[in-house]
C-alpha positions as CSV (number, residue, x, y, z in Angstrom):
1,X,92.3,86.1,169.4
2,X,91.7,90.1,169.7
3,X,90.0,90.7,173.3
4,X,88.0,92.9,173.9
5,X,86.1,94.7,177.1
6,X,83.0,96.8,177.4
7,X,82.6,99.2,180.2
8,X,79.3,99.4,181.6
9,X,78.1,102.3,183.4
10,X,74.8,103.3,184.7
11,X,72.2,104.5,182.3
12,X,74.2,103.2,179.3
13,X,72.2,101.0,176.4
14,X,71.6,97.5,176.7
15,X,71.2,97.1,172.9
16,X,74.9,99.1,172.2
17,X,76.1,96.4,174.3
18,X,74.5,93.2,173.4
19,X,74.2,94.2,170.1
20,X,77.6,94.6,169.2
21,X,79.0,91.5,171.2
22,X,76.5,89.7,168.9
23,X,78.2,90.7,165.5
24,X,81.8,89.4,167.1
25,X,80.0,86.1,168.1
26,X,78.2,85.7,164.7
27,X,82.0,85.8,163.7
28,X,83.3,83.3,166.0
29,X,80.8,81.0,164.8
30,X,81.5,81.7,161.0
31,X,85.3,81.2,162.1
32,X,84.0,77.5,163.9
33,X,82.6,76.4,161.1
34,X,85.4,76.9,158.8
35,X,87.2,74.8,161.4
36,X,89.3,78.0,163.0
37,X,89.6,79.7,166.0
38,X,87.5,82.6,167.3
39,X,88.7,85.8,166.0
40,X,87.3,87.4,169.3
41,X,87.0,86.9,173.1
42,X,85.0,89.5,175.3
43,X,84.5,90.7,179.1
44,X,81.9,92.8,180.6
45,X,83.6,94.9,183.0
46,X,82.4,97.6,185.6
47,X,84.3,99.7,187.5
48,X,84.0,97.4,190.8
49,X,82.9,94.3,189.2
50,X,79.0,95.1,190.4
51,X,75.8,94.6,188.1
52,X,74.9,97.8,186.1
53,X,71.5,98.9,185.3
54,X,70.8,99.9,182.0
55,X,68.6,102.8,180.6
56,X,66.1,100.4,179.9
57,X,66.1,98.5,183.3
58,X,68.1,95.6,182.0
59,X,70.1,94.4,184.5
60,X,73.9,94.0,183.2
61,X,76.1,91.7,184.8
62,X,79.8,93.1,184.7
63,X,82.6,89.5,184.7
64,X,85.4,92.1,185.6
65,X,86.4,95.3,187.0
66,X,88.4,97.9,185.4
67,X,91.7,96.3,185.7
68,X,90.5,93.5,184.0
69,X,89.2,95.7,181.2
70,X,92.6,97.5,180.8
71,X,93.9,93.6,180.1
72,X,92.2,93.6,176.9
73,X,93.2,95.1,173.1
74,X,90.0,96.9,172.4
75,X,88.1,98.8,174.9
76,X,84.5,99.8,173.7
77,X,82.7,103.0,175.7
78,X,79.0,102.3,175.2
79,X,76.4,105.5,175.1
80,X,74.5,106.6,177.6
81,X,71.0,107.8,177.9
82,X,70.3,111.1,179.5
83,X,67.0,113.3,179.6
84,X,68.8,116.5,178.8
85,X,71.8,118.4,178.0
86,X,72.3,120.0,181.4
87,X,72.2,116.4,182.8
88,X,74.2,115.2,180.3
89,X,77.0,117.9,181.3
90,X,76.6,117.0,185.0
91,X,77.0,113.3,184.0
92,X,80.6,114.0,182.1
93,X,81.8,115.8,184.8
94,X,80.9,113.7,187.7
95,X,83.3,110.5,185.2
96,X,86.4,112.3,186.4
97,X,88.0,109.0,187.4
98,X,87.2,106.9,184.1
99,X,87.9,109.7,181.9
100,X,91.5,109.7,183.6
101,X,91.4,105.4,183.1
102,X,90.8,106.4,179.2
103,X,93.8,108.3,179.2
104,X,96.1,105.8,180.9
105,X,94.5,103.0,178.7
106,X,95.1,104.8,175.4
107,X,98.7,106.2,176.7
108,X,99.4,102.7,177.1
109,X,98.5,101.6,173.4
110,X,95.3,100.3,173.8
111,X,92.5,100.8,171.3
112,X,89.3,102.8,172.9
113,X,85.9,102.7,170.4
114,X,83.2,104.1,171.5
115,X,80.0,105.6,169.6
116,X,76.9,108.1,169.6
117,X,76.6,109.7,173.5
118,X,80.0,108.3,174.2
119,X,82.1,109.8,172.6
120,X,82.1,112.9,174.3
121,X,83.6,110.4,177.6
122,X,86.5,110.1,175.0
123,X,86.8,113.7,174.6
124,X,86.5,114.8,178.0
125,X,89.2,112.2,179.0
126,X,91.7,114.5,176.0
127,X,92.2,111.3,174.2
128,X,90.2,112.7,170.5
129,X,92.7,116.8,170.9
130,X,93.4,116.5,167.4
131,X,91.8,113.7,166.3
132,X,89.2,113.1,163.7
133,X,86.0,111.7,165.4
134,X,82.3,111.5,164.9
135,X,79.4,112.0,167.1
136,X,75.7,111.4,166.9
137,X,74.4,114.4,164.5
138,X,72.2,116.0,166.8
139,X,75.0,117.1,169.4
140,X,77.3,118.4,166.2
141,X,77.0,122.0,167.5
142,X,77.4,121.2,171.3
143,X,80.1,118.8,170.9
144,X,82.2,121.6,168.2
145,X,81.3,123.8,171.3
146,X,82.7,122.1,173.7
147,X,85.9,120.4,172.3
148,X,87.5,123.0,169.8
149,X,90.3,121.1,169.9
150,X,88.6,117.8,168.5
151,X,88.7,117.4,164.5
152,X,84.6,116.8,164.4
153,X,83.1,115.0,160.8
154,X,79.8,115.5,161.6
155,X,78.7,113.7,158.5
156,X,80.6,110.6,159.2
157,X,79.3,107.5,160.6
158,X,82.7,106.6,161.7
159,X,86.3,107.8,161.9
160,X,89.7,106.1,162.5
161,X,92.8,107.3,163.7
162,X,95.6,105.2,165.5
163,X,94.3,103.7,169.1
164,X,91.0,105.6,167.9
165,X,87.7,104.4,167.2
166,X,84.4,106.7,166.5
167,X,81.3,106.1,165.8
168,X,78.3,108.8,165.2
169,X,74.7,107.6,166.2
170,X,73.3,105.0,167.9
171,X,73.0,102.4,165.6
172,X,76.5,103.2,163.9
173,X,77.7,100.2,166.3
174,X,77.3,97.9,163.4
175,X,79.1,99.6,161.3
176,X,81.9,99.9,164.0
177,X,81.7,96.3,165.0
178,X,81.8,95.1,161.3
179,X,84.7,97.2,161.0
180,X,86.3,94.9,163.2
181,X,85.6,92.0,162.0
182,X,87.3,93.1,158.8
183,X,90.2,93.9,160.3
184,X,90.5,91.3,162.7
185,X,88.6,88.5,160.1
186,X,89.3,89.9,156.8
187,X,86.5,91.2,154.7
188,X,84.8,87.6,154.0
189,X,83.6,87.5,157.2
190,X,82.2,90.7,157.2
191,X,80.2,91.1,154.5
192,X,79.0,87.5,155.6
193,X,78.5,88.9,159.2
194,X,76.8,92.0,156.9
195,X,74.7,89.2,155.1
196,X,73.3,87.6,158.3
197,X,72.5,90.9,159.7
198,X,70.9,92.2,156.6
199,X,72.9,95.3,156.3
200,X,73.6,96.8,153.1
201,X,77.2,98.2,152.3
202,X,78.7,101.4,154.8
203,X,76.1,104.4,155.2
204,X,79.4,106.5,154.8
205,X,77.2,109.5,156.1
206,X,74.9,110.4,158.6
207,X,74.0,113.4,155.8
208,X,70.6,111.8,154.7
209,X,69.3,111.4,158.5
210,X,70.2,115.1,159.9
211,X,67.9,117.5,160.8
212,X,67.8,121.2,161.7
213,X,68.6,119.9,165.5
214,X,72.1,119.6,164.9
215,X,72.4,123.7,164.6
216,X,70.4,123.8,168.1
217,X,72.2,123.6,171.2
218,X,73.2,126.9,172.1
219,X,72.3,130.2,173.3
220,X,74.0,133.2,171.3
221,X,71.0,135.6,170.9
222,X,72.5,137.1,167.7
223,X,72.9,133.9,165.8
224,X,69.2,133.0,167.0
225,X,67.7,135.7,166.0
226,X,69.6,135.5,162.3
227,X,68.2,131.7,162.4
228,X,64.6,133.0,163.0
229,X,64.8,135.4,160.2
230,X,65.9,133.4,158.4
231,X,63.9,130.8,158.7
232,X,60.7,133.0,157.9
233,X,62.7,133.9,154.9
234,X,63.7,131.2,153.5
235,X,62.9,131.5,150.1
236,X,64.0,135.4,149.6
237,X,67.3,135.8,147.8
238,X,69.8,135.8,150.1
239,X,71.8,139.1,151.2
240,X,74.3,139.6,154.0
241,X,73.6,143.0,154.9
242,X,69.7,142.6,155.2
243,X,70.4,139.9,157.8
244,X,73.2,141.9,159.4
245,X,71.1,145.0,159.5
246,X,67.8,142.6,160.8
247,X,70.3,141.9,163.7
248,X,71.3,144.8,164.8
249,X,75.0,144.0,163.8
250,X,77.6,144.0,160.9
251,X,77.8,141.3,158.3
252,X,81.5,141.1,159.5
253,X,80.5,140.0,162.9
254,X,77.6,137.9,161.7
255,X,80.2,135.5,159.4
256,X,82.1,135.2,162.3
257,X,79.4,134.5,165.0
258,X,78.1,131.5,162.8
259,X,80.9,129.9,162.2
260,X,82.1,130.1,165.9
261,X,78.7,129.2,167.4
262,X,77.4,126.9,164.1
263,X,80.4,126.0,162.2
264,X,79.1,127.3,159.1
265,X,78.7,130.6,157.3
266,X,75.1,132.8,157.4
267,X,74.5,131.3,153.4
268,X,75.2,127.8,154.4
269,X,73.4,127.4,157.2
270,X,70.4,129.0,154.5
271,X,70.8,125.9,152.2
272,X,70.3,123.8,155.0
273,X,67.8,125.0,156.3
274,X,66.5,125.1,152.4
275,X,67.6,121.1,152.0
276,X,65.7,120.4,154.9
277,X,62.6,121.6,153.8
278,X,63.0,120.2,150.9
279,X,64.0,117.0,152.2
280,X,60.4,117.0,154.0
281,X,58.6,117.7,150.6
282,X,60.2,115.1,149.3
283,X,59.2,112.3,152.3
284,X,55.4,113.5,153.0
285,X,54.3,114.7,149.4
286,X,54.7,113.9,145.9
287,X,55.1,117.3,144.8
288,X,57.4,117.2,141.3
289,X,61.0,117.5,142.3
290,X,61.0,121.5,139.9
291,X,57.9,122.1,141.8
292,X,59.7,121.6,145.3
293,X,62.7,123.9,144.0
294,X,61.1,126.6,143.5
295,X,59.4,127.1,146.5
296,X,62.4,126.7,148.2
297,X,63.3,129.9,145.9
298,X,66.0,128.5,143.3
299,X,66.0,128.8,140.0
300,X,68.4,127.1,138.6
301,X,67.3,123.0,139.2
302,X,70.5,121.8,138.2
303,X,72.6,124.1,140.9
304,X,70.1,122.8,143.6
305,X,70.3,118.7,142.5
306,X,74.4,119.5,142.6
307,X,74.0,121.1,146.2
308,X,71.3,118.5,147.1
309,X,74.0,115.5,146.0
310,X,76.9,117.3,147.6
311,X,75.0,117.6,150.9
312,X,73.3,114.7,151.4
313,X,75.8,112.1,149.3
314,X,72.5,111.3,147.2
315,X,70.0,112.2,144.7
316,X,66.6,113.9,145.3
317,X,65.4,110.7,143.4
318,X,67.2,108.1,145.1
319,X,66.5,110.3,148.7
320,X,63.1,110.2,148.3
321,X,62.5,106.3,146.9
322,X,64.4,105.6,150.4
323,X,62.3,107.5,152.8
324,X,58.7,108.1,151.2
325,X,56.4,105.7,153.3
326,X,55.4,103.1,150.8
């Protein structure tokens, strides 16, 4: 039987937590009636054993303390809530002590998982230096900010490496926990687990559900004001020295700038924010797909579909049959 602990924390969310022991017990019971044991046991722990208020005012009652946790294989890192980034900051750096219980727990072979506003506990802690993780998409630029050393896929809903478990939004727990239940179960139970839960097969990508927020998150004046020019100019043709010159700067520095402070170059950040426009089009209008593309200032609709498929991991058609209100 795999064990497995949750740490619960002030603040965290009830549903990350109940929610994810629920997909190991819908396993348990599809292993009891197949007449074999539970693939999973689980423990609520806190640091000193006490109750733990969620974000929601859900009272959480912990079976354990962290020694208990550190007893277990897998050791999941619920998110927490927070009102905004400053307090989100203070929060990390006031979690000296279980960032440094992390460390000791993954130094000592265990597995950590955590997911969405988590994952930057992992981080802190050193555990993810040179590892691939995931995160939810609209802290992408913060969390490349913060953690250089961390090998972010913002597009991924998860990532695995050894000891290593990462989820990217909130709702990714499924796809974590189902993860487990494959590896632990074998994939009959989880696409039965998948079945009962009516999930469809892995999103694979957070692509389809990002918006212009992930670029936000910082304060470099010269990259802002590119993004506001650009942004008013979204359809002109685009040229590198009429940005760099609108800046007050040299294209050299303005390449650089982006992809230190965004991660991307001046021209992709532009088909972004061109995909995300068009992107809206396609969920609040019925405007014909050639129509959309040339507002957005392309002519060539073929080039587009090939950068709206590499993008977004889907078609224009198939994007908008999924998110046009019915």
């Amino acid at each position: 039987m795999h064990q497995i602990s949750v740490l619960l924390s002030p603040h965290c969310y009830a549903g990350s937590v109940t929610g994810f022991i629920d997909i190991l017990l819908f396993a348990n019971q599809l292993a009891e009636r197949k007449g074999q044991a539970a693939l999973f046991g689980w423990t609520l722990c806190s640091q000193a054993s006490e109750p733990v208020q969620s974000a929601s005012g859900i009272l959480l009652h912990a079976q354990g303390d962290w020694q208990l946790a550190g007893c277990a294989d897998t050791i999941i890192v619920p998110p927490l809530a927070y009102s905004s980034l400053k307090q989100f900051q203070a929060r990390l750096a006031s979690e000296t002590v279980l960032q440094q219980q992390l460390s000791a727990w993954h130094a000592a072979g265990k597995q950590l998982l955590s997911f969405c506003t988590g994952i930057p506990l992992l981080a802190e802690s050193g555990v993810l230096n040179e590892r691939p993780a995931t995160i939810s998409w609209w802290l992408t630029t913060w969390f490349r900010n913060r953690y250089p050393r961390v090998r972010l896929q913002p597009y991924a809903t998860m990532t695995t490496s050894p000891g290593l478990l990462c989820g990217g939004a909130s709702t990714s727990y499924i796809e974590l926990a189902l993860h487990l239940v494959r590896q632990y179960g074998g994939q009959e139970y989880a696409l039965a687990c998948s079945r009962l839960l009516l999930t469809g097969p892995q999103h694979g990508s957070q692509a389809p559900y990002m918006t212009m927020q992930s670029f936000a998150g910082h304060d470099d004046a010269l990259v802002l004001r590119c993004q506001y020019w650009l942004q008013d100019n979204m359809a002109a043709p685009f040229d590198l020295a009429t940005l760099a010159a609108h800046a007050r700067s040299s294209s050299r520095t303005v390449i650089r700038r982006f992809n230190q402070v965004l991660g991307v170059s001046p021209l992709r950040y532009l088909q972004q924010l061109r995909l995300h426009a068009a992107r809206r089009w396609l969920e609040g209008s019925n405007l014909p797909l050639e129509q959309i593309i040339q507002q957005l200032g392309y002519s060539d609709s073929a080039s587009f579909r090939r950068l709206f498929q590499r993008e977004l991991h889907c078609t224009p058609a198939a994007y908008r049959k999924q998110f046009q209100p019915t």
